[in-house]
C-alpha positions as semicolon CSV with decimal commas, in nm:
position;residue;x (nm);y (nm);z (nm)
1;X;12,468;7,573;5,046
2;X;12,379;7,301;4,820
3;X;12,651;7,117;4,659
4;X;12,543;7,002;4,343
5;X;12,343;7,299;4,241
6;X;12,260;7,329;3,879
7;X;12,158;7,606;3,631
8;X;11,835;7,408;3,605
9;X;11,679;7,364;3,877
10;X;11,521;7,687;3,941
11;X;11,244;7,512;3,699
12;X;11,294;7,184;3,897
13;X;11,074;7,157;4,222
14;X;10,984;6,826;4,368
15;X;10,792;6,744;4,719
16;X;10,939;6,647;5,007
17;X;10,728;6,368;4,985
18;X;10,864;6,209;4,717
19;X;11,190;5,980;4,673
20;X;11,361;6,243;4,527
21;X;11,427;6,388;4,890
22;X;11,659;6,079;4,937
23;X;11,988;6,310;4,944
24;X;12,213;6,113;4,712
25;X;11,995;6,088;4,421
26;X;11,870;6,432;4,425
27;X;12,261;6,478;4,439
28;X;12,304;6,225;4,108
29;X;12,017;6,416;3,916
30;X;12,155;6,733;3,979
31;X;12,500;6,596;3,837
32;X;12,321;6,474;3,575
33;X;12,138;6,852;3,504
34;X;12,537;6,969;3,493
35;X;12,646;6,692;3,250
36;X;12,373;6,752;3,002
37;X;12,392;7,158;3,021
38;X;12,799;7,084;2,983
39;X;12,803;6,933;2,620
40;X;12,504;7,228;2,498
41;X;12,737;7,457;2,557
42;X;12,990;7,317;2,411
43;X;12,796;7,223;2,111
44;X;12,629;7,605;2,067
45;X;12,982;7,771;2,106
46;X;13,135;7,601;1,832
47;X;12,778;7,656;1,593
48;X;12,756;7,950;1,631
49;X;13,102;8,063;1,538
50;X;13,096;7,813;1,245
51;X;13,015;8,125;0,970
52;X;13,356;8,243;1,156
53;X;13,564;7,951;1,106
54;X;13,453;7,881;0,737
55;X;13,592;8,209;0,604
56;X;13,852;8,172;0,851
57;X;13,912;7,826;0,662
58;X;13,829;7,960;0,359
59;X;13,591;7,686;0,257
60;X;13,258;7,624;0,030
61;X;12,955;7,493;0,188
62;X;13,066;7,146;0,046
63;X;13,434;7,158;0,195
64;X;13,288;7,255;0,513
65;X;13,085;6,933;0,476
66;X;13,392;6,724;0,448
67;X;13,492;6,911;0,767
68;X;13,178;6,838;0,956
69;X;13,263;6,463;0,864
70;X;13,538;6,433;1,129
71;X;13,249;6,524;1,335
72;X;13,062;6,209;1,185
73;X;13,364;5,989;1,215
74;X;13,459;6,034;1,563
75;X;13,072;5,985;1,652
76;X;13,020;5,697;1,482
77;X;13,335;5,541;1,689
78;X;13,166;5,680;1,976
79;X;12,813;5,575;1,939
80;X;12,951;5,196;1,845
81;X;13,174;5,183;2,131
82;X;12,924;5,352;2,387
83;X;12,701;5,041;2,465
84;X;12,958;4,793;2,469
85;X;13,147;4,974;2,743
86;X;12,880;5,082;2,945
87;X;12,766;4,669;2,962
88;X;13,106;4,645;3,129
89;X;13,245;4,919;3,292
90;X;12,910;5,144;3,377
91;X;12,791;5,494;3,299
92;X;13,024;5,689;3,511
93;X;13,372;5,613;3,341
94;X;13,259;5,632;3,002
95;X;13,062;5,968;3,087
96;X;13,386;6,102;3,194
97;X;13,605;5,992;2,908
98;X;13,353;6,164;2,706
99;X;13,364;6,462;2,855
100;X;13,710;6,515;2,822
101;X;13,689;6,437;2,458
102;X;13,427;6,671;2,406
103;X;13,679;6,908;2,586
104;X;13,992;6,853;2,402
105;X;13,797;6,860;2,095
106;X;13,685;7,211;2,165
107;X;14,037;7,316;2,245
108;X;14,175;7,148;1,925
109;X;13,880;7,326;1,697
110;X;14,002;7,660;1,841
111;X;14,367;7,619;1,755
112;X;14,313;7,473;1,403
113;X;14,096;7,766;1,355
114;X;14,397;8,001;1,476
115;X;14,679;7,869;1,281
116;X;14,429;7,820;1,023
117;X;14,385;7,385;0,970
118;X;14,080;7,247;0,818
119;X;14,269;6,894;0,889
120;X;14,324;7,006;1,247
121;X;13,980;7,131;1,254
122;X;13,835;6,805;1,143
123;X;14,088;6,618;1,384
124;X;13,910;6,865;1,657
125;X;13,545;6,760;1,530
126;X;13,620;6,404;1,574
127;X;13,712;6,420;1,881
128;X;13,399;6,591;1,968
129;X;13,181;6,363;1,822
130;X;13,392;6,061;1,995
131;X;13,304;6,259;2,329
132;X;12,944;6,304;2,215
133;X;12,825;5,963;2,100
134;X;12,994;5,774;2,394
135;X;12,918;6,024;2,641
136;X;12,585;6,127;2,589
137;X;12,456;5,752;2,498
138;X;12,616;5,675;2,897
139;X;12,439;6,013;3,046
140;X;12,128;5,904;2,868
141;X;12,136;5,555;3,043
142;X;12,178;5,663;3,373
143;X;11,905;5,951;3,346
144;X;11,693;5,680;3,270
145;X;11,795;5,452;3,566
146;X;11,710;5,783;3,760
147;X;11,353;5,761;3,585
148;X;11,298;5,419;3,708
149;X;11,422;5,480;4,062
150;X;11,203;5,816;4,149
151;X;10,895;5,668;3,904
152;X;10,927;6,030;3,794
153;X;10,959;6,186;3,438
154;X;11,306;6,313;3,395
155;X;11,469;6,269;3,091
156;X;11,280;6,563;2,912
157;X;11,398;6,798;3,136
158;X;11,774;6,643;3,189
159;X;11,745;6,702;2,758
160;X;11,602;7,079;2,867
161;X;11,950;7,143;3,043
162;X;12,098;7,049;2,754
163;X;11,910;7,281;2,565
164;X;11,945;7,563;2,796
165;X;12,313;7,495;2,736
166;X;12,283;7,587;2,399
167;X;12,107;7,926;2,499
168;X;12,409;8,010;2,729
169;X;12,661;7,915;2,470
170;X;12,503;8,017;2,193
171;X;12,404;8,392;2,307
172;X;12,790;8,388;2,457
173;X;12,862;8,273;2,096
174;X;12,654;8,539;1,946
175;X;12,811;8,822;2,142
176;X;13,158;8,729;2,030
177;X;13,060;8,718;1,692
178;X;12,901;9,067;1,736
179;X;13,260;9,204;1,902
180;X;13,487;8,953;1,683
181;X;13,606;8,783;1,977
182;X;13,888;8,532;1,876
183;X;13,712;8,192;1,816
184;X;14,032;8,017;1,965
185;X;14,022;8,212;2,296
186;X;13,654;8,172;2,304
187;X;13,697;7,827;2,251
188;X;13,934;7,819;2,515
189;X;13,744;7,996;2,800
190;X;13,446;7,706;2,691
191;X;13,724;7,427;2,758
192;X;13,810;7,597;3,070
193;X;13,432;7,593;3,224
194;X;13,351;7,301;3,080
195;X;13,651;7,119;3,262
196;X;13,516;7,283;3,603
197;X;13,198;7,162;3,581
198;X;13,339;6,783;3,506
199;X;13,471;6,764;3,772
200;X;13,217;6,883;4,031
201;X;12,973;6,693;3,894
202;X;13,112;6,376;3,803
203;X;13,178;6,271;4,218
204;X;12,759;6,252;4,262
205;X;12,713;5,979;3,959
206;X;12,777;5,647;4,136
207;X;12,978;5,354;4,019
208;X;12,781;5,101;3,854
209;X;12,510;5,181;3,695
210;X;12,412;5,055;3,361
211;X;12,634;4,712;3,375
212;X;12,486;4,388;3,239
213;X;12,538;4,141;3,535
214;X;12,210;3,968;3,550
215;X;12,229;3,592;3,468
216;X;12,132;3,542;3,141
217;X;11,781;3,367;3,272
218;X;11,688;3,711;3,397
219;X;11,792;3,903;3,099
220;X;11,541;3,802;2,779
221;X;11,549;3,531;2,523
222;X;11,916;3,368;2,415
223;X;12,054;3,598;2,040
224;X;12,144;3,177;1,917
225;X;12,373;2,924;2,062
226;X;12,687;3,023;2,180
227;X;12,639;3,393;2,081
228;X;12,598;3,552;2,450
229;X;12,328;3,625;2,647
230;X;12,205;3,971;2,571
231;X;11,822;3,978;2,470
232;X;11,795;4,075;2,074
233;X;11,607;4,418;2,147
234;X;11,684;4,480;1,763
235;X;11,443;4,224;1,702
236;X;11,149;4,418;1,861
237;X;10,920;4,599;1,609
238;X;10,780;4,821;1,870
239;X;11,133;4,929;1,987
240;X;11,213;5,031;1,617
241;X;10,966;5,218;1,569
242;X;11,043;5,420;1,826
243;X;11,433;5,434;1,735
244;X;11,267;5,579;1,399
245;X;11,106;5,845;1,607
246;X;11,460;5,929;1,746
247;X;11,609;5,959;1,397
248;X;11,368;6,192;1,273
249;X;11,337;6,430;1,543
250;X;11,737;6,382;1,623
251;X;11,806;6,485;1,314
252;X;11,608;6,781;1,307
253;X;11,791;6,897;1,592
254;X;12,149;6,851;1,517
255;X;12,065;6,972;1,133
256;X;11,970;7,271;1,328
257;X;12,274;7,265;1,546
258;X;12,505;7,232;1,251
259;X;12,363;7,442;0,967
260;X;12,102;7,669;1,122
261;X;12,344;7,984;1,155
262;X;12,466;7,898;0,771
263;X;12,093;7,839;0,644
264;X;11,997;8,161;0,745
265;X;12,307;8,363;0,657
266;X;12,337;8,161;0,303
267;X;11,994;8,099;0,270
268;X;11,808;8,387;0,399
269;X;12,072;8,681;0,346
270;X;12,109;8,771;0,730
271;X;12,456;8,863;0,834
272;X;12,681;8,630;1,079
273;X;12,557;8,792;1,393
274;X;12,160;8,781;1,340
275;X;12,237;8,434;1,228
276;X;12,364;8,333;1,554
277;X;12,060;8,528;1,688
278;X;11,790;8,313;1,506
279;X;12,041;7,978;1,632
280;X;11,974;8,133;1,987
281;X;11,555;8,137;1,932
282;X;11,577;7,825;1,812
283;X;11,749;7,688;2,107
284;X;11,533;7,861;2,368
285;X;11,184;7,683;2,163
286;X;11,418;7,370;2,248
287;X;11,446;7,509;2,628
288;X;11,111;7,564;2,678
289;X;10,959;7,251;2,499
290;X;11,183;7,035;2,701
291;X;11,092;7,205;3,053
292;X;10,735;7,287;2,969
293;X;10,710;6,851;2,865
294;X;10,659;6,693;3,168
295;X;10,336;6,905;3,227
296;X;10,194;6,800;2,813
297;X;10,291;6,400;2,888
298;X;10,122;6,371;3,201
299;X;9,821;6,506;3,070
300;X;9,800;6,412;2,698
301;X;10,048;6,081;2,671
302;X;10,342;6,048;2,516
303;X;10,198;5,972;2,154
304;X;9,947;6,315;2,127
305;X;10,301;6,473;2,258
306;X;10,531;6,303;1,984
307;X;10,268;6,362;1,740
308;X;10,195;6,759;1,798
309;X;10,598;6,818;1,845
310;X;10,658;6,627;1,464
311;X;10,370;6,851;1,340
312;X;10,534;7,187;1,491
313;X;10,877;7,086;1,322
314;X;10,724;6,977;1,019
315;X;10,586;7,353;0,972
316;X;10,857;7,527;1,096
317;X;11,098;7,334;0,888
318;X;10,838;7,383;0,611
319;X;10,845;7,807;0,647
320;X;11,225;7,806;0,661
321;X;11,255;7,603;0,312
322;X;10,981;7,747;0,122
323;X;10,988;8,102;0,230
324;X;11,155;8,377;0,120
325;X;11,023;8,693;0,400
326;X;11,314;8,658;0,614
327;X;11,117;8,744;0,926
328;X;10,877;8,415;0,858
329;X;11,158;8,242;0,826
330;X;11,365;8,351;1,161
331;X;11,020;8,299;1,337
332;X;10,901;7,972;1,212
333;X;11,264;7,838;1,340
334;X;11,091;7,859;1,705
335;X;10,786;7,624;1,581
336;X;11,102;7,426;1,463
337;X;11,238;7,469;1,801
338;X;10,952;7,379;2,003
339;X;10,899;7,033;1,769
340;X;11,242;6,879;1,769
341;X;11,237;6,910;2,169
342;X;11,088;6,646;2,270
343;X;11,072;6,377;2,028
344;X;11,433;6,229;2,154
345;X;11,391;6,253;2,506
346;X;11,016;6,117;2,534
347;X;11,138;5,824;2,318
348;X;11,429;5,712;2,513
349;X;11,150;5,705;2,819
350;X;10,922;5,494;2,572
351;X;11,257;5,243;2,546
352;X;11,334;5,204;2,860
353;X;10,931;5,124;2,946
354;X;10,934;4,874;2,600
355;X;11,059;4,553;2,738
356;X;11,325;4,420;2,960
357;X;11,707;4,501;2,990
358;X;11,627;4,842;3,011
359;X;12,023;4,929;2,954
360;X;12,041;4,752;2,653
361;X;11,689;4,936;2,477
362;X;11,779;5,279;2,624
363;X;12,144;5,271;2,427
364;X;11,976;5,101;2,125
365;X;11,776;5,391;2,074
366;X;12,024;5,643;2,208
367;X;12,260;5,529;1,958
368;X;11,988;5,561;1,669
369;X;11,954;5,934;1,799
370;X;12,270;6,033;1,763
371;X;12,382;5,890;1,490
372;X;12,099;6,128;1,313
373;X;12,195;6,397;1,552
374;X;12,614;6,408;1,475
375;X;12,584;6,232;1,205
376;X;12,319;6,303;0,972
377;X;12,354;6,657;0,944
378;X;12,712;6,697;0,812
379;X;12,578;6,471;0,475
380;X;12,361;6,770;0,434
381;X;12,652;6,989;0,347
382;X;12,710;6,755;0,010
383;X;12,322;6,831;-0,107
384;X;12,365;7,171;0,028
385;X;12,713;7,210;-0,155
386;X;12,463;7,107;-0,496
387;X;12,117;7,221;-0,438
388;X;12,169;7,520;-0,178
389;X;12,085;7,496;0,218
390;X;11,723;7,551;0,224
391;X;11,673;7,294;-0,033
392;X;11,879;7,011;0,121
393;X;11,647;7,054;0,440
394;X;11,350;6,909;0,247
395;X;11,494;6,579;0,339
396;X;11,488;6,664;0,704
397;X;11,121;6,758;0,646
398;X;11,029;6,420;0,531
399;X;11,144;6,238;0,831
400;X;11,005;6,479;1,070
401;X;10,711;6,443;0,890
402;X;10,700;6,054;0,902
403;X;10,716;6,054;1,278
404;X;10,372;6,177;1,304
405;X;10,238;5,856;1,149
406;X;10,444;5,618;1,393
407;X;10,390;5,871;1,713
408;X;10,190;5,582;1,888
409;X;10,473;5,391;1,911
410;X;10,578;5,562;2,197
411;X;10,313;5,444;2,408
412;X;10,482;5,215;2,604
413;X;10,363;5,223;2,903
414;X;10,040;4,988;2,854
415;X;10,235;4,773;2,671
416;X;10,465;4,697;3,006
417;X;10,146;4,679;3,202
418;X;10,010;4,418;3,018
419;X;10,304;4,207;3,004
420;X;10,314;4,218;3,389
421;X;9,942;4,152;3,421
422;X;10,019;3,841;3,194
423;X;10,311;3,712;3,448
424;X;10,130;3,756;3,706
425;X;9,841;3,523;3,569
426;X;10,094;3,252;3,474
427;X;10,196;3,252;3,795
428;X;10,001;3,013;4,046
429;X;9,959;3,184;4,357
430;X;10,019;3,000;4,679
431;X;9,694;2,925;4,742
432;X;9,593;2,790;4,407
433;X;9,938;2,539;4,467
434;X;9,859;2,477;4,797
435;X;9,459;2,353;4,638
436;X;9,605;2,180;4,362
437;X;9,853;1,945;4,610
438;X;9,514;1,903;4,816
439;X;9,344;1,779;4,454
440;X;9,620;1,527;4,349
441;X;9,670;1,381;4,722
């Protein structure tokens, strides 16, 4: 019996041949397949029972907004603190703190929705966007050490399990709408799992990982006298460019996340159930674009990828706004689906191949992602609470539309080749030294 079995790898074969058969990291990347499916469900049960907890609250689109801000709050703490810790303490600790924020947020959501507290509620959120921004930054980092150790795509499917996550929770979430299951004791069994899976999980990521203790010669050019010794990856154009990819197609997932069941119930006249239904679509398009996109970047690169999933959001975001059949609508969320999947996961890959201090460009950009991903989407809610859901989503559109002119930033790959190629050539060989000594004696 395997230990570390996960709920993804029936989609996940690899030859013996490869370095994957090295038993403790196909151990660590099936931890990893656990802690990314753990937060997707965590994230889908609370969605989909947000139509739930609104009238349960008894708030307006726009007071649900202020609401969803303790979401932004506690990310934003998150996302700041995430890189800074993992520099000194590594990606395992700060992956578990995370997790058991994400956790006890999920069990403080459920009781603020049972005695009923929007201020507990948004106490709940921010500790579930603390979890998430810190967390999921520190997963992110060591799924791309993972990359570089197997020379094997990985990332978009580790993001896949996070997306299949959402499937689970959400159709769980969608069932208990349909029976009018208790959020708080749904909430409660989530907690429950959630903690389970923690802990198996956790014991296969090693100690380590991620922590800048490279002498500063080896790690990039100086930020300025007497400011440290990290490398200014914020400098690099390249590397922003592809953090702007990340905020685009981040945001088109968590706006989906947040507000899909709401657009469609406010927006589209469906009731709370089918709303949840149309979440569920939309996170299986995210399931299969995420384990379908290791095939599409080995054999079209990641810019044609980035480029043809920011066209498929761009339409499907484009049917849900402007459209009022219903069933266009609940279908064009899959071409939705299918284009946020892989635009945040390809271009944390792209980061990690941009440069050195891999650690330091993989959190950059992680932490671009998910600030648009936690907290983008609740500043929706104020335009919503004005101009109405589906309107509000035209400025998601507009980013996911600008990532199709900057998808060749993610090519990253030549650019690392080249810069090896040209340190090689500065480098005199031994026999060209050994010559030269001949020359001058």
């Amino acid at each position: 019996m395997r230990r570390f079995g996960s709920p993804c790898e029936p989609f996940l074969r690899t030859p013996r041949s490869s370095p994957l058969a090295d038993r403790a990291v196909r151990r660590r990347r099936q931890a990893l397949f656990l802690l990314f499916f753990l937060p997707g469900i965590a994230m889908s049960s609370w969605v989909t029972r947000t139509p739930d907890v609104r009238d349960r609250l008894d708030l307006s689109t726009g007071q649900m907004g202020l609401v969803l801000f303790g979401l932004s709050v506690g990310s934003m703490i998150g996302i700041l603190c995430s890189g800074r810790f993992v520099s000194r303490f590594g990606t395992r600790p700060v992956i578990a703190l995370g997790t058991l924020l994400i956790i006890a947020g999920t069990v403080v959501i459920g009781v603020g929705s049972a005695v009923p507290s929007a201020p507990l509620v948004t106490a709940g959120l921010c500790l579930f966007g603390a979890g998430m921004g810190g967390g999921e930054v520190a997963v992110n980092v060591d799924g791309a050490d993972v990359e570089r150790i197997t020379g094997t795509t990985v990332l978009p499917t580790l993001h896949g399990c996070f997306s299949l996550g959402t499937v689970i929770g959400g159709s769980a979430g969608m069932a208990a709408t349909a029976v009018a299951f208790p959020v708080p004791w749904h909430l409660a069994v989530v907690a429950l799992a959630a903690t389970g899976i923690l802990v198996h999980a956790l014991r296969a990521v090693p100690p380590g990982i991620g922590i800048s203790a490279a002498p500063p010669s080896t790690r990039g050019p100086e930020p300025g006298p007497g400011r440290g010794s990290k490398p200014q990856v914020w400098k690099d154009r390249k590397l922003l460019l592809i953090g702007a990819i990340v905020l685009a197609m981040a945001l088109a997932e968590g706006a989906a996340n947040d507000w899909l069941p709401l657009l469609m119930v406010d927006g589209h006249g469906l009731d709370a159930a089918m709303g949840s239904l149309v979440f569920v679509g939309f996170a299986a398009a995210m399931t299969l674009g995420r384990f379908s996109g290791g095939f599409f970047l080995g054999r079209f690169g990641r810019a044609a990828v980035v480029r043809a999933s920011a066209v498929s959001g761009a339409v499907g975001l484009l049917l849900v706004i402007f459209s009022d059949n219903t069933v266009v609508a609940a279908t064009a969320v899959l071409f939705w689906g299918l284009g946020a999947s892989l635009g945040f996961p390809v271009a944390l890959s792209a980061a990690g191949d941009s440069g050195p201090d891999q650690t330091a460009r993989v959190s950059l950009v992680a932490i671009i992602g998910y600030v648009a991903f936690l907290v983008g989407p609740p500043a929706l809610g104020f335009l919503g609470d004005h101009y109405g859901l589906r309107s509000a989503m035209v400025a998601v559109l507009v980013f996911v539309a600008s990532a199709i002119l900057i998808a060749p930033a993610a090519d990253t790959r030549d650019r690392t080749a080249t810069a090896a190629d040209v340190a090689q050539r500065t480098q005199p060989s031994p026999n060209a030294a050994g010559q030269q000594q001949g020359d001058r004696s």
